[in-house]
C-alpha positions in Angstrom: 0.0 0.0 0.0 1.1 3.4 -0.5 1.6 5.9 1.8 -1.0 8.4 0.5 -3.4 5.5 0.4 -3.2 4.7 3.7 -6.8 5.3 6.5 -6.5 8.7 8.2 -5.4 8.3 11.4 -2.7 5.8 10.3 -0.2 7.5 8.4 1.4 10.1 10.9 3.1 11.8 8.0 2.0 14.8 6.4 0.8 14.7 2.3 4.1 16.2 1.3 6.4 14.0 3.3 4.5 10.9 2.6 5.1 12.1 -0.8 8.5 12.8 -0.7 8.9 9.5 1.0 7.4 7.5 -1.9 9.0 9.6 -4.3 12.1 8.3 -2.5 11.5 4.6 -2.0 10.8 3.9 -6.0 14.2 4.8 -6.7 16.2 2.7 -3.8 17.3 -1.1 -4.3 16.7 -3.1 -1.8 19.6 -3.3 -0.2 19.5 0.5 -0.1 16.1 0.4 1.4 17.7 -2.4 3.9 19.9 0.8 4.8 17.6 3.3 4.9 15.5 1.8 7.4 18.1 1.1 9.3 19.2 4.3 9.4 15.9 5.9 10.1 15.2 2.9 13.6 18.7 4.0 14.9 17.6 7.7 14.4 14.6 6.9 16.6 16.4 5.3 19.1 18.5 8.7 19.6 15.2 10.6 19.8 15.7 12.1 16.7 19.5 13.1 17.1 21.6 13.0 13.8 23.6 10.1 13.6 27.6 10.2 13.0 28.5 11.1 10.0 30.5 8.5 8.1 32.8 7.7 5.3 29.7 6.8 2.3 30.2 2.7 2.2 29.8 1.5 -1.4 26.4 -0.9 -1.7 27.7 -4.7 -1.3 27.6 -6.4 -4.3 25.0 -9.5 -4.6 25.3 -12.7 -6.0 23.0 -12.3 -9.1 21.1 -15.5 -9.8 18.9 -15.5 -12.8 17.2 -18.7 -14.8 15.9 -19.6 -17.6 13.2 -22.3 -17.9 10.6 -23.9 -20.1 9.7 -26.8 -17.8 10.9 -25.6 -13.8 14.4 -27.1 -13.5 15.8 -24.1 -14.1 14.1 -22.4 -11.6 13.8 -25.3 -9.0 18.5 -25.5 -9.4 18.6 -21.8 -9.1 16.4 -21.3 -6.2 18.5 -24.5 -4.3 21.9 -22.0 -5.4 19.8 -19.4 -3.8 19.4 -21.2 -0.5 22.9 -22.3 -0.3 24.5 -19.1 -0.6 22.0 -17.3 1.5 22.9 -20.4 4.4 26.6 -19.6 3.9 26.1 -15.6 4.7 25.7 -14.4 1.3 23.3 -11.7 -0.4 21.6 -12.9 -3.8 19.4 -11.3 -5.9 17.1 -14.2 -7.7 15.2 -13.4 -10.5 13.4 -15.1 -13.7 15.3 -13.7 -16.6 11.9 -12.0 -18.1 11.6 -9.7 -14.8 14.7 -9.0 -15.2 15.7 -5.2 -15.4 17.6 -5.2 -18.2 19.8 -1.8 -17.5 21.2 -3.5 -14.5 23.7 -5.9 -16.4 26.4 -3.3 -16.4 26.3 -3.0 -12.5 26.4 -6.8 -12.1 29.6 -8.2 -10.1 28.6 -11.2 -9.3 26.4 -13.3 -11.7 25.1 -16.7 -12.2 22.9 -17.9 -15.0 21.0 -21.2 -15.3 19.7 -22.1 -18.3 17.7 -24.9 -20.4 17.5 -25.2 -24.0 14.0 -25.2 -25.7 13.8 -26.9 -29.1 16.1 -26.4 -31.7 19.4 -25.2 -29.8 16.6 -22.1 -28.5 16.4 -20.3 -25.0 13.6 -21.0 -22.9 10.5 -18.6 -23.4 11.0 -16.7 -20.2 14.8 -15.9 -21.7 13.8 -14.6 -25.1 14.3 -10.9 -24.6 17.3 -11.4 -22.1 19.0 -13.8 -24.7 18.4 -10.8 -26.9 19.6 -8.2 -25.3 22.4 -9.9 -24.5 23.8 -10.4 -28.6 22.8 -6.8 -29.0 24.6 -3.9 -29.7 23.2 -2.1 -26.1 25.0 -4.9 -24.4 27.3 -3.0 -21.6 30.8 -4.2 -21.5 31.4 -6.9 -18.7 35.1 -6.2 -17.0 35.1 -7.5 -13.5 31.9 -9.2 -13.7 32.5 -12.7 -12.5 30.4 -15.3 -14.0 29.2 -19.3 -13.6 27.0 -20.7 -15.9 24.8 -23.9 -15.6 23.2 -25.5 -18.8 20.3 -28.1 -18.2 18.9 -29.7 -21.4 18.6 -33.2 -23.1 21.8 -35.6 -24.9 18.7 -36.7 -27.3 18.7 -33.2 -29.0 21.3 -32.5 -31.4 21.8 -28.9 -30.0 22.1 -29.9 -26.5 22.3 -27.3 -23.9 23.0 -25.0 -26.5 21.7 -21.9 -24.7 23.9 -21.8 -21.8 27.2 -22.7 -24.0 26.3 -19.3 -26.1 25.3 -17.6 -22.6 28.7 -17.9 -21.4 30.4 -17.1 -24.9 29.2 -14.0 -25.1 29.4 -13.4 -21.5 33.1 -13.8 -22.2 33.2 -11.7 -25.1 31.9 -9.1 -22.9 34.9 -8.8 -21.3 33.2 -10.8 -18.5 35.1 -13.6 -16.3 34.6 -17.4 -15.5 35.0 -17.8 -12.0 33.1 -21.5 -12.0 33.3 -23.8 -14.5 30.7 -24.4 -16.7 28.8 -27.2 -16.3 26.1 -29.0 -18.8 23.7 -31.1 -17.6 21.7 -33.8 -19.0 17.9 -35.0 -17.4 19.6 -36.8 -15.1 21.0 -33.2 -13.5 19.3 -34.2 -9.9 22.4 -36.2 -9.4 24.9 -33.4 -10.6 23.5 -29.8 -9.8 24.6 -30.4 -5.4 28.1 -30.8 -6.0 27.7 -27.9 -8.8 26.4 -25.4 -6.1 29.0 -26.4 -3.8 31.1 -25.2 -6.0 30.1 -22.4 -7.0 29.2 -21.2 -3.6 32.8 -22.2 -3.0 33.9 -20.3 -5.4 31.9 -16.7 -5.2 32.2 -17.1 -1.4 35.4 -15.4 -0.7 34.9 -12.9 -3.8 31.2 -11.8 -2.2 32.8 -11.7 1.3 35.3 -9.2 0.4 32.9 -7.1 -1.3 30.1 -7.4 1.7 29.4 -5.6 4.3 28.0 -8.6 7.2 24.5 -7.9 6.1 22.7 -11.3 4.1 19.9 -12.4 2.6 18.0 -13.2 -0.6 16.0 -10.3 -2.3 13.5 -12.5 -4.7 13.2 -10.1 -7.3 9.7 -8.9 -9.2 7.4 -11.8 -9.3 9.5 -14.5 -7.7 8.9 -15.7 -3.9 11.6 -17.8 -3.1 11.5 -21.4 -1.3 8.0 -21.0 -0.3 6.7 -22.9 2.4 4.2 -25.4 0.6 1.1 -27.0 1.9 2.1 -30.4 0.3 5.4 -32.5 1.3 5.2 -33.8 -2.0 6.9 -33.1 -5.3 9.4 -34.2 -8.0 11.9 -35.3 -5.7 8.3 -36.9 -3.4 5.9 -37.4 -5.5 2.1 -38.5 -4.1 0.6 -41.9 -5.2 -2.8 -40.5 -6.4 -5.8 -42.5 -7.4 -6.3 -43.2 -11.5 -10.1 -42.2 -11.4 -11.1 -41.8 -15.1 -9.6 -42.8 -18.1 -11.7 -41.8 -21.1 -11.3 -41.5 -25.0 -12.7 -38.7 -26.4 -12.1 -38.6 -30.0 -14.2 -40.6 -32.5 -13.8 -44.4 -33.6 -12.3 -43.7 -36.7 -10.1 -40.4 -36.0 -6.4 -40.4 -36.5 -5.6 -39.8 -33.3 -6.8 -41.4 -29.9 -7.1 -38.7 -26.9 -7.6 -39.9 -23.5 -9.2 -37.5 -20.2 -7.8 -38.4 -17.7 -8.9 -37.4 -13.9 -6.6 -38.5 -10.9 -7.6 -37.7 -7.7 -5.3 -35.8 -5.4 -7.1 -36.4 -1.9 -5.3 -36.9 1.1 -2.2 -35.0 -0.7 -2.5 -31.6 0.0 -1.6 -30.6 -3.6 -2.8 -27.4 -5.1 -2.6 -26.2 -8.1 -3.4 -22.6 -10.5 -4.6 -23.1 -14.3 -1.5 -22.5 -16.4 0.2 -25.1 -13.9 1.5 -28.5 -15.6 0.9 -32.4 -13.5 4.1 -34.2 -13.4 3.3 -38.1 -14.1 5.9 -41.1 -13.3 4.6 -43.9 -15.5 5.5 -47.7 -15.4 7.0 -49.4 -18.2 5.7 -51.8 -20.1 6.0 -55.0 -18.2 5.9 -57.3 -21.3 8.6 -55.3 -22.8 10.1 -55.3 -19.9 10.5 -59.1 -19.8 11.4 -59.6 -23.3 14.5 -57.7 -22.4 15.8 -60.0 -19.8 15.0 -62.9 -21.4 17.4 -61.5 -24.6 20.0 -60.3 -22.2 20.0 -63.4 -20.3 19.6 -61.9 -17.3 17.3 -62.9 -14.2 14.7 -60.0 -13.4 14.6 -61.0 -9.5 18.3 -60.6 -9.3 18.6 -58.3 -6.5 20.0 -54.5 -7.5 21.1 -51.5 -5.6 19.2 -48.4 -6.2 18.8 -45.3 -4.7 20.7 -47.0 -1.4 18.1 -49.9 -1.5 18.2 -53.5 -2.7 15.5 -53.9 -5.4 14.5 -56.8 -8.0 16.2 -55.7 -11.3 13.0 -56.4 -12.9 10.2 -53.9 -10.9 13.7 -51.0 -11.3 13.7 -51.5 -15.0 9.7 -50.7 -15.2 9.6 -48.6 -12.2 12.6 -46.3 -12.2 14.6 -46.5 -15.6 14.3 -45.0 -19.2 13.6 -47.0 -21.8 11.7 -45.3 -24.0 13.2 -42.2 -24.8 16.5 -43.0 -26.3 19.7 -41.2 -26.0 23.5 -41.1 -27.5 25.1 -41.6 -24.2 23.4 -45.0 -23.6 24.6 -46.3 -26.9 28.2 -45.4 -25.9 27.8 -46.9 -22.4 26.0 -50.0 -24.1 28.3 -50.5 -26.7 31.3 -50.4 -24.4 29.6 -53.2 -21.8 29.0 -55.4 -24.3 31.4 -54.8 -26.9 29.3 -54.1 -30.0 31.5 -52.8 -32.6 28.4 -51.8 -34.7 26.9 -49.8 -32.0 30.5 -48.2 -31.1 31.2 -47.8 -34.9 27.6 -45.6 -35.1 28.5 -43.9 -32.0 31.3 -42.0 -33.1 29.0 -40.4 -35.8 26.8 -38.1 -34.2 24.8 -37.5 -37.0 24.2 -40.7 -37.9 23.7 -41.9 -34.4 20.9 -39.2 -33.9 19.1 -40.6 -37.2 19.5 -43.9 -36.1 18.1 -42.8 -32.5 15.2 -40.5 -33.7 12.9 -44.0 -34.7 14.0 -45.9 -31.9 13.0 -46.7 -28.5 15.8 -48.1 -26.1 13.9 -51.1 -26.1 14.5 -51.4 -29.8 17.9 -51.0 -29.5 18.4 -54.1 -26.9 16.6 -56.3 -29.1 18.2 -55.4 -32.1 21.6 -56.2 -30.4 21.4 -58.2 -26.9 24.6 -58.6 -25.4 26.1 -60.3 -22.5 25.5 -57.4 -20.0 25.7 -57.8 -15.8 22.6 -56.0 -14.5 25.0 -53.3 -12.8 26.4 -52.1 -16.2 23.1 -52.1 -17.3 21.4 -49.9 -14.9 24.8 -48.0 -15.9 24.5 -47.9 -19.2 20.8 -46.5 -18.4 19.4 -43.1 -17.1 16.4 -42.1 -14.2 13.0 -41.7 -16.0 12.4 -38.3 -16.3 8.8 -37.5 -15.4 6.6 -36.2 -18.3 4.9 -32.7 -17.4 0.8 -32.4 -19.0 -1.0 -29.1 -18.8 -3.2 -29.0 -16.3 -7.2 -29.3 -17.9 -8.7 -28.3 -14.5 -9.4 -25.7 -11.8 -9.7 -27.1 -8.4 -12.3 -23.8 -7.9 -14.5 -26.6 -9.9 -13.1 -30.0 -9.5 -11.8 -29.4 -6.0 -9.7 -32.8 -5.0 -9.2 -33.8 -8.8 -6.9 -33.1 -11.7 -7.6 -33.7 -15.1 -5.3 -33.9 -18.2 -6.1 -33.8 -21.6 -3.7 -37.0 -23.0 -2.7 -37.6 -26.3 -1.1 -41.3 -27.2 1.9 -41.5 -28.8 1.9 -44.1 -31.2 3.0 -45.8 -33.9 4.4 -48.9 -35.5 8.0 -49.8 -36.5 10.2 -52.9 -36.6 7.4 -54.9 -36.8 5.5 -54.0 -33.7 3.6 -51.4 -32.7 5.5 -48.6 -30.4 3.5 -46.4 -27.8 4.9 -43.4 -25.7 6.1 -44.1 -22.5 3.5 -42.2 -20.3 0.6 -41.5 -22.8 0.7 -45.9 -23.2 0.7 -46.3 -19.8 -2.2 -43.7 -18.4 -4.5 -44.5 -21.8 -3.6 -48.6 -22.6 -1.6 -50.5 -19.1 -2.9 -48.6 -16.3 -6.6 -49.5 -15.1 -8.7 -46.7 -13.0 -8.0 -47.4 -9.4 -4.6 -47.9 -9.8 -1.9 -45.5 -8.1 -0.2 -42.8 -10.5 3.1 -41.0 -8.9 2.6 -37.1 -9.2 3.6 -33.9 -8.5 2.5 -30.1 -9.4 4.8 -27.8 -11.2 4.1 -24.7 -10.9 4.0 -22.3 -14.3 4.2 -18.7 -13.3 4.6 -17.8 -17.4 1.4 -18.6 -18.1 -1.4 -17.1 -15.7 -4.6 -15.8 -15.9 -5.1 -11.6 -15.3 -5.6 -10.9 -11.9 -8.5 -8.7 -13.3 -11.4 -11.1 -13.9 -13.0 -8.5 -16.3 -10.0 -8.7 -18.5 -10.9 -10.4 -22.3 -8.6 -13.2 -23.1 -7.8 -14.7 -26.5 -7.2 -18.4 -26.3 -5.1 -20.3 -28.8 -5.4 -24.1 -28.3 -5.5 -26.5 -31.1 -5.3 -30.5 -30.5 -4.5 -31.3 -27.0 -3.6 -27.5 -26.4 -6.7 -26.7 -25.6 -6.5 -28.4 -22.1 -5.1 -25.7 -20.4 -8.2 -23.2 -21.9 -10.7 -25.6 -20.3 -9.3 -25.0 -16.7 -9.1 -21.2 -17.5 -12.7 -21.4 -18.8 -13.5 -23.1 -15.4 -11.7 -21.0 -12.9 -13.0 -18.2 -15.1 -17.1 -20.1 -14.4 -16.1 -20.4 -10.6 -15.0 -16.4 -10.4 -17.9 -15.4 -12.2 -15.3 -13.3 -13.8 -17.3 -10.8 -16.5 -14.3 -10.6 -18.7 -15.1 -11.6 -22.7 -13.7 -15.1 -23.4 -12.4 -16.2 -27.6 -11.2 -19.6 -28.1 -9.4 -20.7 -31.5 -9.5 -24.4 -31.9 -8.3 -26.8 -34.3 -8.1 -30.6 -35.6 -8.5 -32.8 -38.8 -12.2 -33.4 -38.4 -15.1 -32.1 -36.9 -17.2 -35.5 -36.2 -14.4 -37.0 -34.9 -11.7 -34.7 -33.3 -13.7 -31.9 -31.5 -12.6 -32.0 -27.6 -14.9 -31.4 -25.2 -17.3 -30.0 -27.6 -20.4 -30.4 -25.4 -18.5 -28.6 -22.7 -17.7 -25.8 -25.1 -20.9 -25.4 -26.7 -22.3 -25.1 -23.0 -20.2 -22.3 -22.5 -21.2 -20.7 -25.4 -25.1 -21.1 -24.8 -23.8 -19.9 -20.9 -22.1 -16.5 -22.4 -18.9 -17.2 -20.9 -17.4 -18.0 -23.6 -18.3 -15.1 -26.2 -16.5 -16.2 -29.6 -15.6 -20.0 -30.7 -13.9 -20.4 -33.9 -12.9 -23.8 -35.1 -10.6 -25.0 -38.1 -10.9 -28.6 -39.1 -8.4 -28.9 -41.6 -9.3 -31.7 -43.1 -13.2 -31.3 -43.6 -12.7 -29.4 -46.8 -10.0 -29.9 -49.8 -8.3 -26.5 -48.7 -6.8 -27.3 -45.5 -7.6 -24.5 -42.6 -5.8 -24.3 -39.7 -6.3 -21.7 -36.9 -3.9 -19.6 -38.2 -6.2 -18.9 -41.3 -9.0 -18.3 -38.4 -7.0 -15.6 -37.1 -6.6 -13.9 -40.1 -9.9 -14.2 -41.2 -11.3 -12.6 -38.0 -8.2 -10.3 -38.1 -10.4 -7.0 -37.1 -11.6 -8.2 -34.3 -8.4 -9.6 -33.2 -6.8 -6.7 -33.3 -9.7 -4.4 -31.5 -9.6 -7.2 -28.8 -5.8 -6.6 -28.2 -6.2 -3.0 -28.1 -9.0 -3.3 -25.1 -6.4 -5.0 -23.3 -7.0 -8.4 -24.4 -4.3 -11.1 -23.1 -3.5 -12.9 -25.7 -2.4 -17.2 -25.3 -0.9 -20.0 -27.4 -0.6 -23.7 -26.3 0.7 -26.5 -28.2 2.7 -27.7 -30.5 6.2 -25.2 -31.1 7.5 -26.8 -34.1 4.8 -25.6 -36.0 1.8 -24.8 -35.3 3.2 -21.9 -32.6 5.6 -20.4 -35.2 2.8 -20.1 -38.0 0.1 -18.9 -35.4 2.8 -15.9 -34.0 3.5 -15.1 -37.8 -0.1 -14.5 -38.6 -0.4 -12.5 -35.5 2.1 -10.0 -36.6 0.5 -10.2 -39.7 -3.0 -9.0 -38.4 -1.5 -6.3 -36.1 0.5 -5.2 -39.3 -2.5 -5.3 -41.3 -5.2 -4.1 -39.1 -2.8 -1.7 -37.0 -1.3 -0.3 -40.1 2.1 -1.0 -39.1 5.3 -2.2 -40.6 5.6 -5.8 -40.2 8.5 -5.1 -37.9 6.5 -2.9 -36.0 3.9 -5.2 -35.3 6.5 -7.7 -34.5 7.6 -5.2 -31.6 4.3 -5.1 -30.7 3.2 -8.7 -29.7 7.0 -8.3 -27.8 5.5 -5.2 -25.9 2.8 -7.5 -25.3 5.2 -10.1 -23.9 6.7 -7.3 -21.4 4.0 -6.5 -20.4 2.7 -10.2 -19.5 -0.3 -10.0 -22.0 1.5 -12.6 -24.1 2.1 -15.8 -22.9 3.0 -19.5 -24.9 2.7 -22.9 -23.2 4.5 -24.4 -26.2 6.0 -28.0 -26.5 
């Protein structure tokens, strides 16, 4: 609350100091507001006497800690950094690199970035514009900033961790310094990023101490609250055993794809969750698959294992607790050198071979195509954790209450003679039955929100399984009674066959909640329509929308169907704005700034 908006009575300062103090207070960092009120209780306690003058101290210098992230490990490694510095005595500023002030780069001393990589070799969403700035011409020259720079990102994409490696080269050419060493890591970064942190700590320690004055603490910057205290004890690290309620096809008999609902329940957990939040699932692996492994490996699935300082069967680890869907290089490397394939190490000294190779293969393929004799420890060795699969939420709990639903779409497809399904869209829509226990977790997504101001009009851009975050902001949107105007795009190959929750929709049009539906079944015609011809075609209105403060929102896929919708975006606000095409591109990034722009992209 501002001073001049506090009751009478309240506020013993007069208009014009309460002015002057406000006037003050927006232009102080925190660490000189820290001072200030410092300054102002000693004052107090020497009834108003003048303190000593003394020699002006210069502001300590903090530990700057900003991420990058699509998914939440980003965020989840630099809030653990954050912790561990602030236990060892440290200040540290932590911040999510799109509330990031920009201008402050050049007063940076102390800075670490952690980053993934999104896509092709791309920053995450939320590190667009700083990634930008950065390989700009108003990027301030770096001399005597220290730097450490951690990459997260995945060994099965050709560009991997590609962000952080050209963070830190043109930190360096900067003029910047590396004070830690950089360090990639792949899904498996749990097991890496603790001794990473000690290092680093290690490392800025003695620099930060001689720059400090005694006072510490984290200063979450703009947007961030750091290490919250949450209702739940569970998470990725503890994930709850929830309750497989409803599984339930919704697309027709004969449609290309097959596209489960899926509600869990969550009682008894604790969990909460916002719309614009994601449900990470650990899934089983296919049993039968499973056992067709050992049997070609010669190995004996109840064979006691050590994992995770516990002596398991090697059989319920492999389905339980291991990869083996998603392949990668480094498990053809480690294979190939347990068994001594010379094909497999032959294929692993070409990366771009190997990656072909990989792309239509599961790690199960692999081990049939070239069982070896293999001890269960090199194995597990040669293997990485399962990573759990994130699924935008579909929900609000103001409507569903104890429940979480997802809006699933099976991976599948056949090759090698057999048919192939996704690791955790076959097991929640084909091997798990309702009533059987699903490990899960809630991460949260603070770059995609709902306004705080329920009359706000929102433009929703969902097609295929993207529209399953939209029903939970339709829902929370029913449960607010929010007056705001509500425009969904949506989009499949057919209408008999592929429209998702159509009853639902069509409710909430006849309701007025939802004011404008427009659909593009491509395939329903000879001309294919997607709903980036929708948004041209209703380009006007679009663009009057946005400029009443619409906030404008894309999920889905990002190879394609993103890219095409942004483009015809800056083609309506170029058209209908009469603007340069450049300029409208700067305007959808204002919109971005200004959090009115928001992707859920995968």
């Amino acid at each position: 609350m501002l001073l001049n908006q506090m009751p009478a009575g309240v506020n013993p300062l007069t208009p014009e100091q309460s002015q002057q103090v406000s006037q003050l207070v927006s232009t102080l960092t925190p660490l000189q507001q820290a001072f200030v009120s410092g300054y102002l209780a000693a004052s107090a306690q020497l009834g108003g006497a003048t303190l000593p003058a003394a020699a002006p101290a210069a502001e300590a210098a903090p530990l700057t800690i900003l991420y990058g992230s699509q998914t939440g490990n980003a965020k989840h490694v630099a809030t653990e950094l954050a912790e561990a510095a602030k236990a060892r005595g440290l200040t540290v500023k932590l911040s999510d690199m799109a509330d990031y002030k920009l201008n402050q780069l050049k007063n940076e001393k102390f800075l670490t970035l952690v980053c993934s990589t999104y896509g092709e070799g791309e920053p995450p969403e939320n590190a667009e514009k700083f990634c930008a700035f950065l390989n700009s011409k108003k990027a301030p020259r770096l001399e005597g900033t220290q730097v450490a720079v951690l990459g997260l990102g995945d060994s099965s994409y050709e560009f991997f961790c590609q962000t952080a490696i050209d963070l830190e080269t043109r930190l360096l050419a900067l003029g910047a310094k590396v004070i830690s060493e950089r360090k990639l890591l792949d899904v498996d970064y749990d097991d890496h990023t603790p001794a990473w942190i000690s290092e680093t700590v290690e490392r800025f320690e003695p620099e930060l101490k001689a720059a400090a004055g005694p006072a510490s603490n984290v200063v979450a910057m703009p947007g961030l609250q750091v290490a919250a205290t949450a209702a739940s004890p569970y998470n990725k690290k503890s994930p709850f055993a929830a309750e497989l309620s409803v599984v339930q096809k919704i697309t027709g008999r004969d449609s290309s794809k097959d596209v489960r609902h899926i509600e869990i329940s969550l009682d008894g957990s604790g969990l909460t969750y916002q719309p614009g939040d994601a449900l990470g699932v650990y899934f089983n692996n296919d049993a039968d698959e499973v056992d067709a492994v050992l049997a070609l490996l010669q190995l004996d699935g109840s064979e006691q294992v050590s994992f995770a300082d516990q002596q398991r069967p090697l059989r319920d680890v492999l389905i339980e607790e291991m990869e083996l869907t998603q392949s990668y290089p480094a498990f053809v490397e480690k294979y190939a050198a347990a068994t001594g394939n010379k094909t497999l190490a032959g294929l692993a000294e070409d990366k771009a071979a190997l990656r072909e190779y990989l792309a239509e293969r599961q790690i199960f393929d692999i081990l049939r195509e070239h069982p070896g004799k293999i001890s269960a420890e090199e194995l597990l060795g040669a293997l990485r954790k399962m990573q759990p699969r994130l699924y935008s939420i579909a929900s609000s709990q103001a409507e569903v209450e104890d429940e979480v639903h997802l809006t699933v779409g099976v991976v599948e497809w056949d090759a090698f003679d057999r048919v192939h399904l996704g690791g955790c869209s076959g097991y929640l829509s084909r091997r798990a039955q309702e009533g059987d226990k699903v490990r899960v977790f809630v991460e949260s997504n603070d770059n995609f929100r709902l306004p705080a101001d329920p009359s706000t009009p929102l433009i929703m851009i969902g097609p295929g399984t993207g529209i399953a975050p939209f029903r939970a902001f339709l829902q929370e949107r029913d449960a607010q009674g929010a007056d705001g105007d509500n425009w969904l795009f949506f989009g499949n190959p057919h209408f008999t066959q592929d429209f998702l929750y159509q009853v639902e929709l069509q409710g909430y049009l006849k309701s007025g909640l939802l004011n404008r539906l427009d659909v593009a079944f491509s395939r329903d015609q000879a001309k294919k329509i997607y709903v980036q011809d929708r948004l041209r075609e209703q380009g006007e209105a679009v663009f009057a929308w946005l400029e009443r403060g619409a906030h404008l929102y894309i999920c889905g896929d990002a190879n394609h169907m993103a890219k095409d919708v942004e483009q015809a975006l800056a083609e309506v606000i170029s058209e209908h704005g009469k603007l340069p095409f450049d300029e409208a591109e700067k305007y959808l990034e204002r919109l971005r700034d200004e959090k009115r722009f928001q992707k859920d992209i995968y």
